[in-house]
MARMI-637338 format. One record per residue (C-alpha): residue in three letters; residue number from 0; x, y, z. Coordinates in steps of 0.05 Angstrom, whole numbers, always signed. Layout:
@resn ALA	resi NUM	X X	Y Y	Z Z;
...
% end
This chain:
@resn UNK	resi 0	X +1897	Y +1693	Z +1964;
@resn UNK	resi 1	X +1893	Y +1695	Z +1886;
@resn UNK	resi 2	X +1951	Y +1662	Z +1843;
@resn UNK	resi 3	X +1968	Y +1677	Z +1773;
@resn UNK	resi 4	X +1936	Y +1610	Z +1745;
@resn UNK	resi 5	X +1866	Y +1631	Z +1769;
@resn UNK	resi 6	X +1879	Y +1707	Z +1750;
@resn UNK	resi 7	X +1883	Y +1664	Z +1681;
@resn UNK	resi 8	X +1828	Y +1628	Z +1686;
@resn UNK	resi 9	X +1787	Y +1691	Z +1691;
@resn UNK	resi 10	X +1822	Y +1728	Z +1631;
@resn UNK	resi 11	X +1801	Y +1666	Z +1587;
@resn UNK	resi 12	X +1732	Y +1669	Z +1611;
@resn UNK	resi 13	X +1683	Y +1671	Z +1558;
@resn UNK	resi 14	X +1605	Y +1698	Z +1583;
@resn UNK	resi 15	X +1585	Y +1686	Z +1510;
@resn UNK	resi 16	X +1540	Y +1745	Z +1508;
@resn UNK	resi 17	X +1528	Y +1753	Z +1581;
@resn UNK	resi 18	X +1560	Y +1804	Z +1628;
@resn UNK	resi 19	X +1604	Y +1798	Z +1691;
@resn UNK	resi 20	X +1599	Y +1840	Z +1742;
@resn UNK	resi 21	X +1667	Y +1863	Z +1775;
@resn UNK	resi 22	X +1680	Y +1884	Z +1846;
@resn UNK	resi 23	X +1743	Y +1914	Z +1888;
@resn UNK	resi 24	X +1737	Y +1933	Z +1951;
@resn UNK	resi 25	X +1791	Y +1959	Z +1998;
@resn UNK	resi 26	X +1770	Y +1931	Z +2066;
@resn UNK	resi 27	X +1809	Y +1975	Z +2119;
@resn UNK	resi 28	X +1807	Y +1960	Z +2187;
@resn UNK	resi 29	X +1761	Y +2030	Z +2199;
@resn UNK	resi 30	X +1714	Y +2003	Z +2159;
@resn UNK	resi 31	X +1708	Y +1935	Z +2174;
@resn UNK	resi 32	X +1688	Y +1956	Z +2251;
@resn UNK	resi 33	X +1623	Y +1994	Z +2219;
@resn UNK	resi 34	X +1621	Y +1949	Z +2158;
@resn UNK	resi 35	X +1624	Y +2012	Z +2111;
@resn UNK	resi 36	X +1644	Y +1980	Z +2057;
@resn UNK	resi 37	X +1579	Y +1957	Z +2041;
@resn UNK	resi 38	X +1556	Y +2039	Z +2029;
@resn UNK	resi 39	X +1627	Y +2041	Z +1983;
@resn UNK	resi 40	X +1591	Y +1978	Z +1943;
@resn UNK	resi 41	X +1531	Y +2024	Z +1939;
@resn UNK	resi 42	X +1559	Y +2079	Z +1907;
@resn UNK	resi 43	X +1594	Y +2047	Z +1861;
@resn UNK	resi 44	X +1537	Y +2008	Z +1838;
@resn UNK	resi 45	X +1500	Y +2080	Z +1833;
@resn UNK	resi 46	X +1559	Y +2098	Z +1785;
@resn UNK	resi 47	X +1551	Y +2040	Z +1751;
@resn UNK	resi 48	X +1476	Y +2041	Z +1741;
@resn UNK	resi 49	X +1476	Y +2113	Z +1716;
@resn UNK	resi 50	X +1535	Y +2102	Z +1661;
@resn UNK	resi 51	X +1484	Y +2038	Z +1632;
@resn UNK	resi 52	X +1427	Y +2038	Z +1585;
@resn UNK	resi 53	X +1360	Y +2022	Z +1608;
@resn UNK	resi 54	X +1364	Y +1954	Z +1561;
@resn UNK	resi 55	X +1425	Y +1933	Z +1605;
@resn UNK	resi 56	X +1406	Y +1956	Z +1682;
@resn UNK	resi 57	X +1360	Y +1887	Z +1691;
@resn UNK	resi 58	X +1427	Y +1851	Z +1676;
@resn UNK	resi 59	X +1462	Y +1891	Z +1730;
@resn UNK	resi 60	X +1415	Y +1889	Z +1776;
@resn UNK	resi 61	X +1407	Y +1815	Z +1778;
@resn UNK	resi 62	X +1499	Y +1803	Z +1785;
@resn UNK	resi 63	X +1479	Y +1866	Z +1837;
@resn UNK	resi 64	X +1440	Y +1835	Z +1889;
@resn UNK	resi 65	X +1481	Y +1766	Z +1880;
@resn UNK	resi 66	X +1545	Y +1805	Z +1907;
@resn UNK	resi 67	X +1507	Y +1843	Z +1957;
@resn UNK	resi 68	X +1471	Y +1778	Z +1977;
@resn UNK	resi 69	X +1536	Y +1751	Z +1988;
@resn UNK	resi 70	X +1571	Y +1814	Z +2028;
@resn UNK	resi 71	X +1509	Y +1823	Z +2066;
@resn UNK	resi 72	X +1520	Y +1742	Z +2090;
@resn UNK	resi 73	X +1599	Y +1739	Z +2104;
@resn UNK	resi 74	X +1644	Y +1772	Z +2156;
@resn UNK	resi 75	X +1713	Y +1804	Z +2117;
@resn UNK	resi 76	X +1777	Y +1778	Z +2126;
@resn UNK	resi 77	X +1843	Y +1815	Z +2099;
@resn UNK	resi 78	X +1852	Y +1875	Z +2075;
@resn UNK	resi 79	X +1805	Y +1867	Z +1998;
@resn UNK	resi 80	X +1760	Y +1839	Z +1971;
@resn UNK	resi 81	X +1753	Y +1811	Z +1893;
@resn UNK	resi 82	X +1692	Y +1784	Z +1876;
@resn UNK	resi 83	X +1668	Y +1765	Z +1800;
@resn UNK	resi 84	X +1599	Y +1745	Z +1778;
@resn UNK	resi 85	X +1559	Y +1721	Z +1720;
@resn UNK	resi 86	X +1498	Y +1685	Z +1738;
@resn UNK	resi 87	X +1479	Y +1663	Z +1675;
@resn UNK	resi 88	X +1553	Y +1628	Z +1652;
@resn UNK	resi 89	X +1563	Y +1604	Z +1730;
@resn UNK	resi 90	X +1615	Y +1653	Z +1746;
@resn UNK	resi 91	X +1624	Y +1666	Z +1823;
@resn UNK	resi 92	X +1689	Y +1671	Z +1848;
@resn UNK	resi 93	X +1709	Y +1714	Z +1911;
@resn UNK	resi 94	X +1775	Y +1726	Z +1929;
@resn UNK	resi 95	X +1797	Y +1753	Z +2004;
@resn UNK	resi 96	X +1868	Y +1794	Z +1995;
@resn UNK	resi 97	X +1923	Y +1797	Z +2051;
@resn UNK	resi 98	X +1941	Y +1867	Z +2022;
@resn UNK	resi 99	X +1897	Y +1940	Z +2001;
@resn UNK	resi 100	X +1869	Y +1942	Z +1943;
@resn UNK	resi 101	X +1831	Y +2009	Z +1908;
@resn UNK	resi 102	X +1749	Y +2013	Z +1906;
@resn UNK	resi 103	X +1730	Y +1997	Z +1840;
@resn UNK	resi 104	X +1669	Y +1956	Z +1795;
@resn UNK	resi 105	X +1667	Y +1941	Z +1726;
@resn UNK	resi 106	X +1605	Y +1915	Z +1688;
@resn UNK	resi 107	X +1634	Y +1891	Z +1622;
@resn UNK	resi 108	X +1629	Y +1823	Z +1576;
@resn UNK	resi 109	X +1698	Y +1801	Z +1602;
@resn UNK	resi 110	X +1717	Y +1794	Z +1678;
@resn UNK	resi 111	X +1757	Y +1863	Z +1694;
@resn UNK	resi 112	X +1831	Y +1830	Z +1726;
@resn UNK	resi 113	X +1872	Y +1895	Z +1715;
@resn UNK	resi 114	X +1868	Y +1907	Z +1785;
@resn UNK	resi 115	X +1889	Y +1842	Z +1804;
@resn UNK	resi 116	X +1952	Y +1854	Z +1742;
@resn UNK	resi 117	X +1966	Y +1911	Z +1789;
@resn UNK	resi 118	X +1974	Y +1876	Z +1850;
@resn UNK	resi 119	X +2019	Y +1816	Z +1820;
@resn UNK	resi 120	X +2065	Y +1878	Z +1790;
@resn UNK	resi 121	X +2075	Y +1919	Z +1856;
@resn UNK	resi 122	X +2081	Y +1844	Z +1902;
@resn UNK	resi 123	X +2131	Y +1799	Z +1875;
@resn UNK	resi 124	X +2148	Y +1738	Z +1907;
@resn UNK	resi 125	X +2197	Y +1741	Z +1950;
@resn UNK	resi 126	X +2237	Y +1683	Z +1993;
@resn UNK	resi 127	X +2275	Y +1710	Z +2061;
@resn UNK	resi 128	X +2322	Y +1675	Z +2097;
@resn UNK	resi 129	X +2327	Y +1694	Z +2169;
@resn UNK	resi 130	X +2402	Y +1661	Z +2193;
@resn UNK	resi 131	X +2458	Y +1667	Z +2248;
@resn UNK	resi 132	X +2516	Y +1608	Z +2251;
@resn UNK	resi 133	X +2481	Y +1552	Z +2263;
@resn UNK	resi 134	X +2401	Y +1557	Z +2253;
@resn UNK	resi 135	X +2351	Y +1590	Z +2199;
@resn UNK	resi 136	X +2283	Y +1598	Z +2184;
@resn UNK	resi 137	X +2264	Y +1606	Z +2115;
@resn UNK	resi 138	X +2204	Y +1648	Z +2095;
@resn UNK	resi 139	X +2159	Y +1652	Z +2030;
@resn UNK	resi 140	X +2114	Y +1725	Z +2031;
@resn UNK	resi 141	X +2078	Y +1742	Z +1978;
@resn UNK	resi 142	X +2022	Y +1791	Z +1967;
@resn UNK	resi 143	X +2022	Y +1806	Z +2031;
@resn UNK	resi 144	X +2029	Y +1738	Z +2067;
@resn UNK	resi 145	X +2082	Y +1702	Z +2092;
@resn UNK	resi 146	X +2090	Y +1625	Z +2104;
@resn UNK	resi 147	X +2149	Y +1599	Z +2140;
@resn UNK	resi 148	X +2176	Y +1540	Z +2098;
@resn UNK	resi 149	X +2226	Y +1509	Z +2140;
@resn UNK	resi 150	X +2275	Y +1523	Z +2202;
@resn UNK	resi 151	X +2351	Y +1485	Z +2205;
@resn UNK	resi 152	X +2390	Y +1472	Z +2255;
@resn UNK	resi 153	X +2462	Y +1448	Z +2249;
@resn UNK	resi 154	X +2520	Y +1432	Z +2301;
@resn UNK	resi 155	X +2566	Y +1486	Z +2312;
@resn UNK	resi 156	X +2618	Y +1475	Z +2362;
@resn UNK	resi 157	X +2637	Y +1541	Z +2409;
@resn UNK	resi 158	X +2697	Y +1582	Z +2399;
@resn UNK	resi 159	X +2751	Y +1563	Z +2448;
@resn UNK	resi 160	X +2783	Y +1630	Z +2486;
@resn UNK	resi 161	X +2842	Y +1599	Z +2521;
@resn UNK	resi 162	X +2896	Y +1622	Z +2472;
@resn UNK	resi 163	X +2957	Y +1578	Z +2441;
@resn UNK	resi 164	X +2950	Y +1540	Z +2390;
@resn UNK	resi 165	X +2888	Y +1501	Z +2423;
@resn UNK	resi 166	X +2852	Y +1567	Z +2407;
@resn UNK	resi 167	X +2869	Y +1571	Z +2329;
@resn UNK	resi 168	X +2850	Y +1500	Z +2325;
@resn UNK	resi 169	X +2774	Y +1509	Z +2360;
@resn UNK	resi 170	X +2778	Y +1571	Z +2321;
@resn UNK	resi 171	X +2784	Y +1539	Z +2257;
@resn UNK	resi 172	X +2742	Y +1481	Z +2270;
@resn UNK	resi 173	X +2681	Y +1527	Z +2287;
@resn UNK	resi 174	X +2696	Y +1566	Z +2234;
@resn UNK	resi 175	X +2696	Y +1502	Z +2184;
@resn UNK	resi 176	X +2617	Y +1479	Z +2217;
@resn UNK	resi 177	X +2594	Y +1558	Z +2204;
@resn UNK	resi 178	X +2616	Y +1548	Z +2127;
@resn UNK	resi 179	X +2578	Y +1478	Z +2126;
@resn UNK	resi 180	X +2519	Y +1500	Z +2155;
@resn UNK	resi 181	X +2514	Y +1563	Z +2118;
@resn UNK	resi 182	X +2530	Y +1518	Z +2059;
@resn UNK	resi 183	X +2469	Y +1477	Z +2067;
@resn UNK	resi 184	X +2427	Y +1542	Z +2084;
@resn UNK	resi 185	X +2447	Y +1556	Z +2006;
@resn UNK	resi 186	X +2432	Y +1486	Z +1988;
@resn UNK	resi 187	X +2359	Y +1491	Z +2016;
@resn UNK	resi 188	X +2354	Y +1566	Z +1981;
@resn UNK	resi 189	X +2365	Y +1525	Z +1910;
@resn UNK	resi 190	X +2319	Y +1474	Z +1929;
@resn UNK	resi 191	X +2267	Y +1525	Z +1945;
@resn UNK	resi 192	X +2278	Y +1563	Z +1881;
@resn UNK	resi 193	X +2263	Y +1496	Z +1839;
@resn UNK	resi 194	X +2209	Y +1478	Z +1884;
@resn UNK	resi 195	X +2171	Y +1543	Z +1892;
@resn UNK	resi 196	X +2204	Y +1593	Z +1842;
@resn UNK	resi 197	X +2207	Y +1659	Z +1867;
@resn UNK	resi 198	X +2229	Y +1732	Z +1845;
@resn UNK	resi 199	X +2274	Y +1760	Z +1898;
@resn UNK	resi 200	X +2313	Y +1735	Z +1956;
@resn UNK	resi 201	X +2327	Y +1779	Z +2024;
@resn UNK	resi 202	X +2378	Y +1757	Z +2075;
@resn UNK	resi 203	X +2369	Y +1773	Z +2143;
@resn UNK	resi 204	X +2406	Y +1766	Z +2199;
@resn UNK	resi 205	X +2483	Y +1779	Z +2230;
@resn UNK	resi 206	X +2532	Y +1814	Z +2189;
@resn UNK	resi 207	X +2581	Y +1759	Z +2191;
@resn UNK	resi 208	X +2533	Y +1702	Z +2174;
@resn UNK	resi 209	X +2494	Y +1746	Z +2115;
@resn UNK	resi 210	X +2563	Y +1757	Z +2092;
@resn UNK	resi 211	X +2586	Y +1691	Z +2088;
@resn UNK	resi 212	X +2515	Y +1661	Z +2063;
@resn UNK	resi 213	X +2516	Y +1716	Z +2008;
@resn UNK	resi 214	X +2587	Y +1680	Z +1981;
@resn UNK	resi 215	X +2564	Y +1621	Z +1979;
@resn UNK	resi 216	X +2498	Y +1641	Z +1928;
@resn UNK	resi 217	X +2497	Y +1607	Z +1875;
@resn UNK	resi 218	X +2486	Y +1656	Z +1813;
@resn UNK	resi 219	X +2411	Y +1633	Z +1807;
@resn UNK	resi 220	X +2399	Y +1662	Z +1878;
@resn UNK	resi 221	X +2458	Y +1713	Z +1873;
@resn UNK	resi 222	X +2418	Y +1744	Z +1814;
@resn UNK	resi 223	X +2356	Y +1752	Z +1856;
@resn UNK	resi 224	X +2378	Y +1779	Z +1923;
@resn UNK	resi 225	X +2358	Y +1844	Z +1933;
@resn UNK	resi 226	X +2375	Y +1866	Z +2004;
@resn UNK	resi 227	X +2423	Y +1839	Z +2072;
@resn UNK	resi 228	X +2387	Y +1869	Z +2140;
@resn UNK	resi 229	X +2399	Y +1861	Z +2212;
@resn UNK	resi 230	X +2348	Y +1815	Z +2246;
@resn UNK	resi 231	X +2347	Y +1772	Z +2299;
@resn UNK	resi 232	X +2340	Y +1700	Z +2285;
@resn UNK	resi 233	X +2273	Y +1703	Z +2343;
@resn UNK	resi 234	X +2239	Y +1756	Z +2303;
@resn UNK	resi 235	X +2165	Y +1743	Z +2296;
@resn UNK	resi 236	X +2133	Y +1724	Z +2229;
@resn UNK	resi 237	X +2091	Y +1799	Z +2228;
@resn UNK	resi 238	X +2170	Y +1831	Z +2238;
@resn UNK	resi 239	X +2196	Y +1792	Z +2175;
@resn UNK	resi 240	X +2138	Y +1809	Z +2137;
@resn UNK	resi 241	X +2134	Y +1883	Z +2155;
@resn UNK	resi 242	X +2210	Y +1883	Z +2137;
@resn UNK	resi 243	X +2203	Y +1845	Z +2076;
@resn UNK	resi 244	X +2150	Y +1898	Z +2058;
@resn UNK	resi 245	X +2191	Y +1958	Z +2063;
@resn UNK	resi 246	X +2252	Y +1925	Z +2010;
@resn UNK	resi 247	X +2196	Y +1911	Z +1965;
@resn UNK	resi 248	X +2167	Y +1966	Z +1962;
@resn UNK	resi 249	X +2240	Y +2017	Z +1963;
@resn UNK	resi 250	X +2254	Y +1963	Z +1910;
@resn UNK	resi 251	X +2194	Y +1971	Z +1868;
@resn UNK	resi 252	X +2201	Y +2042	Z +1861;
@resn UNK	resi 253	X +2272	Y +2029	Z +1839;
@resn UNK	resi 254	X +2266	Y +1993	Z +1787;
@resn UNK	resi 255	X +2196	Y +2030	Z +1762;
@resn UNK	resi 256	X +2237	Y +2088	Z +1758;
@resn UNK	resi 257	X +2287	Y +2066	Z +1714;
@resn UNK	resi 258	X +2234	Y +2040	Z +1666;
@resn UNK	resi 259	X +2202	Y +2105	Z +1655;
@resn UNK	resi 260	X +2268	Y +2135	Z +1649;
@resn UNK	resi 261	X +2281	Y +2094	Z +1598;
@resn UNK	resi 262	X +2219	Y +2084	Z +1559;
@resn UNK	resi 263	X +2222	Y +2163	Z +1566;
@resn UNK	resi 264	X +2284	Y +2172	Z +1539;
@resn UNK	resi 265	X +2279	Y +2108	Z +1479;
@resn UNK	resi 266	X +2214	Y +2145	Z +1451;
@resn UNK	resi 267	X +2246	Y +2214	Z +1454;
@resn UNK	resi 268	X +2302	Y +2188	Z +1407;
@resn UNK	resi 269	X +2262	Y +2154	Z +1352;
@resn UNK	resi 270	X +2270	Y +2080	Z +1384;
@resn UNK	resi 271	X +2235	Y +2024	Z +1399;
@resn UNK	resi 272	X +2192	Y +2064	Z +1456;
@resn UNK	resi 273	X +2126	Y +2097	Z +1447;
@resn UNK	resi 274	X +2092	Y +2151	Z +1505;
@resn UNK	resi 275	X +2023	Y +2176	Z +1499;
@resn UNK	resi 276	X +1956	Y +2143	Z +1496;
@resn UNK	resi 277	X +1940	Y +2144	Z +1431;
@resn UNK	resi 278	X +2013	Y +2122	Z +1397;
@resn UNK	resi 279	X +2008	Y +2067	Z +1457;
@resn UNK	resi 280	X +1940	Y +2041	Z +1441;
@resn UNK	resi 281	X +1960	Y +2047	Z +1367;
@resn UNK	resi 282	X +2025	Y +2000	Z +1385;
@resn UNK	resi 283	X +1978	Y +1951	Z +1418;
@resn UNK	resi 284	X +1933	Y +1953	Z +1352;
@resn UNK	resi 285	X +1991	Y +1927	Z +1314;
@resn UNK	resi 286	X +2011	Y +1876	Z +1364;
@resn UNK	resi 287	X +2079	Y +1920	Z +1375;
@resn UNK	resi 288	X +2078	Y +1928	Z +1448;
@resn UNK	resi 289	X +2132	Y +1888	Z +1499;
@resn UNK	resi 290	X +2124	Y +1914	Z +1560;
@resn UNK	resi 291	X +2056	Y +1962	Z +1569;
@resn UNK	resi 292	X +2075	Y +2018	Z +1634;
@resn UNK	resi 293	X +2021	Y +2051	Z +1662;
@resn UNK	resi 294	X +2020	Y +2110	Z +1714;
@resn UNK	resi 295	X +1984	Y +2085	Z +1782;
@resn UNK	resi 296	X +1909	Y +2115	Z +1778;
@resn UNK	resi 297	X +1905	Y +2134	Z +1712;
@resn UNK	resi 298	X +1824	Y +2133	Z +1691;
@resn UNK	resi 299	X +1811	Y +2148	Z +1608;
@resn UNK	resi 300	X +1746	Y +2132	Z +1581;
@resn UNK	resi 301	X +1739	Y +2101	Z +1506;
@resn UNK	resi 302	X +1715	Y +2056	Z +1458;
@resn UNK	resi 303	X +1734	Y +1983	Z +1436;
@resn UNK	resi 304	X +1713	Y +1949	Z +1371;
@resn UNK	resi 305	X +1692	Y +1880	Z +1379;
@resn UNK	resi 306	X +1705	Y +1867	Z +1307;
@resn UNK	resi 307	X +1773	Y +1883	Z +1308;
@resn UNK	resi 308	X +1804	Y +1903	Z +1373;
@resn UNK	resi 309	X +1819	Y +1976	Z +1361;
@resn UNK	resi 310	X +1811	Y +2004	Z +1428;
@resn UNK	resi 311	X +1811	Y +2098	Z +1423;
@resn UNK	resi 312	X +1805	Y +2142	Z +1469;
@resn UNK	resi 313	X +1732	Y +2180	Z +1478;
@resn UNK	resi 314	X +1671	Y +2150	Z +1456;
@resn UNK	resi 315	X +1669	Y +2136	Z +1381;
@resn UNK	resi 316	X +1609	Y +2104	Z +1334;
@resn UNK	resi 317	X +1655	Y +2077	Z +1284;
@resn UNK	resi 318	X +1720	Y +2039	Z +1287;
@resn UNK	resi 319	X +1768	Y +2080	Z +1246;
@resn UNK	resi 320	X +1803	Y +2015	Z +1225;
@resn UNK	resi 321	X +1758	Y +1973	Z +1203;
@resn UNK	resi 322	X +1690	Y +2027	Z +1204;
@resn UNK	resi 323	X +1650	Y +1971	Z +1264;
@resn UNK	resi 324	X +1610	Y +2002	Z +1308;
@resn UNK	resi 325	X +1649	Y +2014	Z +1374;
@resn UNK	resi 326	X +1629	Y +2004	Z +1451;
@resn UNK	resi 327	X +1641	Y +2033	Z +1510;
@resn UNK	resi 328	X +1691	Y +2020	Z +1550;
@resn UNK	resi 329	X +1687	Y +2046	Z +1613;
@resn UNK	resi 330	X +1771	Y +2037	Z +1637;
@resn UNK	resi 331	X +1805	Y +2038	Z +1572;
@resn UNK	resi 332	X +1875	Y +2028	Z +1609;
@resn UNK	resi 333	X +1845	Y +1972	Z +1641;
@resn UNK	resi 334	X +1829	Y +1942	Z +1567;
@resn UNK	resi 335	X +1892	Y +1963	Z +1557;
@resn UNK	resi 336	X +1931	Y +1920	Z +1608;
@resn UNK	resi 337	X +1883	Y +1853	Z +1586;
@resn UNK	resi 338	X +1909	Y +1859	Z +1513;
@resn UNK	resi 339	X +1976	Y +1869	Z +1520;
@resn UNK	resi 340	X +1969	Y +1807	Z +1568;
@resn UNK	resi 341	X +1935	Y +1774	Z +1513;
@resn UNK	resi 342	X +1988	Y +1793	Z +1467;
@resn UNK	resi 343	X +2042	Y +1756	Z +1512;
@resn UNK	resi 344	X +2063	Y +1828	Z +1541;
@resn UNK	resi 345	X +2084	Y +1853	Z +1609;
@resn UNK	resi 346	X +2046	Y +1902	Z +1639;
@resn UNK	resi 347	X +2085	Y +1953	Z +1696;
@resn UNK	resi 348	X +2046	Y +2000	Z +1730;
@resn UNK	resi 349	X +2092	Y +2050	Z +1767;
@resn UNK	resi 350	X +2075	Y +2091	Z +1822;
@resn UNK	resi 351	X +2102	Y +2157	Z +1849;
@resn UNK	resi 352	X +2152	Y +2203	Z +1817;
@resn UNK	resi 353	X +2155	Y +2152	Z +1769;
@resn UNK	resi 354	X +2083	Y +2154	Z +1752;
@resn UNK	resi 355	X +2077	Y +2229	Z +1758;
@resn UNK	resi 356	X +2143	Y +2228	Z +1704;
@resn UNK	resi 357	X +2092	Y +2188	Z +1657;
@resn UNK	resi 358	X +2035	Y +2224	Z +1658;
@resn UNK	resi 359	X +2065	Y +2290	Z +1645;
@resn UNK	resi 360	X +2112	Y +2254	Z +1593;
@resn UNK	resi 361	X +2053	Y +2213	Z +1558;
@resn UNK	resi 362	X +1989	Y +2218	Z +1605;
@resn UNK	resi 363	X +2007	Y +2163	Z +1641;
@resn UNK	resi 364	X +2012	Y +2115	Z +1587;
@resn UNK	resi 365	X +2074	Y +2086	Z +1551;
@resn UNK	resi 366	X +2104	Y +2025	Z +1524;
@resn UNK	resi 367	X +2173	Y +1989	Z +1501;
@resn UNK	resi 368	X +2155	Y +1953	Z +1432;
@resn UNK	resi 369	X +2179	Y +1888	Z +1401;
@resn UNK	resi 370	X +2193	Y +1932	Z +1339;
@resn UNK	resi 371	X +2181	Y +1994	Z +1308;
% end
């Protein structure tokens, strides 16, 4: 698994002048039995070798044949692959990823982690707690994995069914050691928030203890929890995480859909919105952008100066800001995504009717801005 911290450490990498090669590659089960990712690898690295000067290929070659060396030598695990290299600034980092993750290679002067911005966007993390009246387990899952973090068990004496008032009192007592242990269920939550902070919080289990536990939230976990379902407190790990799944993603596409709705509707009145490439990359220029959206799969080709940061769609000789001569930048969106990161931005990428709403509202690429 990749975390955030080392998605960092790769943004801040500096190859002073050399290149880094970038590789995604979305190992399926299909074609890890006839190991064809390896002709995926090729093609891209045809792509690749086509789109680069002469002076450069030597360069390519060489990361090249380090990542294939390495493919060639290890047996996949999960369901992608991230690897980054630059030989000559030790770079060599390979990542194995629990969840899919699109075919893709970049050969640029800057590791390409827009992918990997991608990922962290659509797989929050997420903290379940599976619970009936007197045990639960409580989960961590997070792109893709899940970790059980710790199972309780508390006393709950039965309910007593021989009537009178020997019945309201067994009634009430077992009622009382529910509320305690569902209490300290909470108590555990909090701890786990502080611990291991986390984005969203699922509760799973029977309607009258979900019920209860959801009462007893605190507003820190109250404020998180996203969806009560019916489980079984003997459910398998692959069962919470295939459930967990499912809210995620019906919640992702939620919430992505009332950001383009309302970055749609902000720019179309004059406010502090902007949709379309070039107004976007034009907000980024001036340092304007808050949160950068971008339509799933959205490819545009462009320029970047390396004198000042303009980044333009198309390829362009001269920087129209500061008259530099540009470079190629073979995922401009991808550029895109890095600098608003850079800037202290969030980047979205939406996916779906959301995504399709952006590109024929903007071509796929909008932002909300810290000003206007």
């Amino acid at each position: 698994m990749v975390t955030p911290e080392q998605i960092d450490q790769l943004e801040a990498f500096d190859g002073e002048g050399a290149r880094v090669l970038s590789v995604y590659l979305n190992l399926d089960p299909a074609r890890q039995v006839r190991r064809s990712y390896r002709i995926v690898f090729e093609d891209l690295v045809k792509e690749a070798r086509a789109g680069e000067e002469a002076s450069a290929r030597r360069e390519l070659e060489r990361e090249v044949a380090r990542v294939q060396a390495w493919i060639e030598s290890h047996e996949p695990t999960g369901k992608g692959l991230a690897v980054f290299s630059c030989e000559p600034r030790g770079l060599w980092q390979a990542y194995s990823l629990a969840v899919r993750i699109p075919d893709h290679l970049a050969f640029d002067d800057k590791p390409d982690v827009a992918p990997l911005l991608e990922l962290l966007d659509e797989h929050e993390r997420y903290a379940v707690a599976l619970v009936d009246k007197e045990k639960a387990r409580l989960f961590s899952v997070f792109l893709g994995e899940i970790e059980e973090s710790e199972s309780l068990k508390d006393f709950v004496p039965g309910k007593h069914d021989q009537g009178g008032v020997s019945q309201a009192h067994y009634q009430g007592h077992h009622e009382v050691h529910v509320h305690w242990h569902l209490k300290r269920v909470a108590q555990h939550l909090a701890e786990l928030l502080r611990r291991r902070q986390f984005d969203r919080l699922i509760l799973a289990g029977p309607e009258e203890a979900t019920s209860e536990l959801r009462r007893l939230l605190p507003r820190a976990l109250a404020n998180r929890l996203v969806s009560v379902i019916p489980a079984e407190l003997f459910a398998s790990d692959a069962e919470v995480l295939e459930a967990t799944l499912e809210v995620e993603r019906l919640a992702e596409r939620e919430v992505e859909e009332r950001l383009v709705r309302e970055l749609v509707e902000t720019a179309g009145a004059g406010g502090r919105a902007t949709c379309g490439v070039e107004p976007t990359l034009d907000a980024l220029y001036m340092a304007a952008v808050q949160t950068l959206v971008v339509a799933d799969g959205v490819r545009v080709a462009g320029s970047e100066c390396p004198v000042c940061g303009r980044l333009v769609p198309g390829r362009v000789a001269t920087c129209p800001a500061c008259g530099a001569s540009m470079r190629a930048v073979h995922e401009l969106v991808h550029r895109a995504m890095e600098r608003a990161r850079e800037q202290a931005g969030r980047v979205e990428v939406v996916h779906g009717a959301a995504a399709r709403r952006l590109l024929e509202a903007g071509g796929g690429l909008g932002a909300l801005l810290r000003y206007r």
